[in-house]
C-alpha positions in Angstrom: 112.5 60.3 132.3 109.5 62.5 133.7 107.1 63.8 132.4 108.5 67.7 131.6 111.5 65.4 129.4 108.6 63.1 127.6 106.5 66.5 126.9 109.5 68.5 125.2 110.6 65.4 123.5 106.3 65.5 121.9 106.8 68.6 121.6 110.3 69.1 120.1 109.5 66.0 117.5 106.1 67.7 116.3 107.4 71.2 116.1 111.0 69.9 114.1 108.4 67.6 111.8 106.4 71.0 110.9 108.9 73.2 110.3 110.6 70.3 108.0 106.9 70.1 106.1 106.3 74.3 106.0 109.9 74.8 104.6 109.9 72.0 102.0 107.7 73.5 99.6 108.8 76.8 99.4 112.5 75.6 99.2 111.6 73.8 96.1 110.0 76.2 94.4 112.5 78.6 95.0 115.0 75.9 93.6 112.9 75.9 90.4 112.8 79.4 90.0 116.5 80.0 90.8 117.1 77.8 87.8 114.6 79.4 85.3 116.4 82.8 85.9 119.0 81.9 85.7 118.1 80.4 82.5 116.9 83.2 81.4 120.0 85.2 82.1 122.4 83.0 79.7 119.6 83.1 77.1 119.7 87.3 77.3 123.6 87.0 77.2 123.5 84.6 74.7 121.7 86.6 72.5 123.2 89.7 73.1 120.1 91.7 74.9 120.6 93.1 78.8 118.3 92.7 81.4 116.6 95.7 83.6 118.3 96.3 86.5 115.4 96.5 88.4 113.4 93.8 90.2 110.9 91.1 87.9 108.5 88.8 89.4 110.1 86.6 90.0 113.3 87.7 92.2 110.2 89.3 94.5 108.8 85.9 94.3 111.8 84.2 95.2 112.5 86.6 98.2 109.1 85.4 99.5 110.0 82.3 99.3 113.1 82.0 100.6 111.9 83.4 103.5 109.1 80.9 103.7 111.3 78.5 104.0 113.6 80.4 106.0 110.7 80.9 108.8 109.9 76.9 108.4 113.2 76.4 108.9 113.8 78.4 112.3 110.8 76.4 113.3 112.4 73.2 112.8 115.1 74.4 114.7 113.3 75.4 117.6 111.8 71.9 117.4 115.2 70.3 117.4 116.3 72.7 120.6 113.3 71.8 122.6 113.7 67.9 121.8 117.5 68.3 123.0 116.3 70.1 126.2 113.9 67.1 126.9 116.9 64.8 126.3 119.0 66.9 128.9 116.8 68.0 131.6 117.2 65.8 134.5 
C-alpha cells in the first residue's frame, strides 16, 4: 500500500466520520419536528379546525434541516468514495 492509498484512506475515514457527525443532528431534529406536526395535524382533524395552506415555522425549519443533513450526508459519501479509491488504487 503506498502512500497516495494510506492518504485517501486518512482522508476518506475523516471526511465519512464528519459528514456522519454534521448530519446527525440535524437529522434528529428534523425527526422531532416531523412528529410534532404531524401531531399537530391529527389534533386540528381531531377537533374539526383546518390548517393554512401556507407554510408555518416549522415546515421552513424542517426544509433547512433536512438539507443540513442532506449536505452532511453527501459529505459522508464523498468520504466513503475516497476511502474505496484508496482501497483500489494500485
Amino acid at each position: 500500500m503506498g502512500l497516495v492509498n494510506l492518504l485517501l484512506l486518512v482522508v476518506g475515514a475523516v471526511l465519512t466520520a464528519s459528514g456522519i457527525a454534521r448530519a446527525r443532528g440535524p437529522w434528529g431534529r428534523y425527526q422531532a419536528l416531523r412528529e410534532q406536526d404531524a401531531n399537530v395535524a391529527r389534533y386540528e382533524a381531531w377537533r374539526g379546525g383546518l390548517r393554512d395552506a401556507g407554510p408555518t415555522g416549522a415546515s421552513v425549519a424542517m426544509a433547512v434541516l433536512r438539507r443540513q443533513a442532506r449536505d452532511g450526508a453527501l459529505v459522508a459519501a464523498a468520504g466513503v468514495g475516497l476511502a474505496l479509491a484508496g482501497l483500489l488504487i494500485r
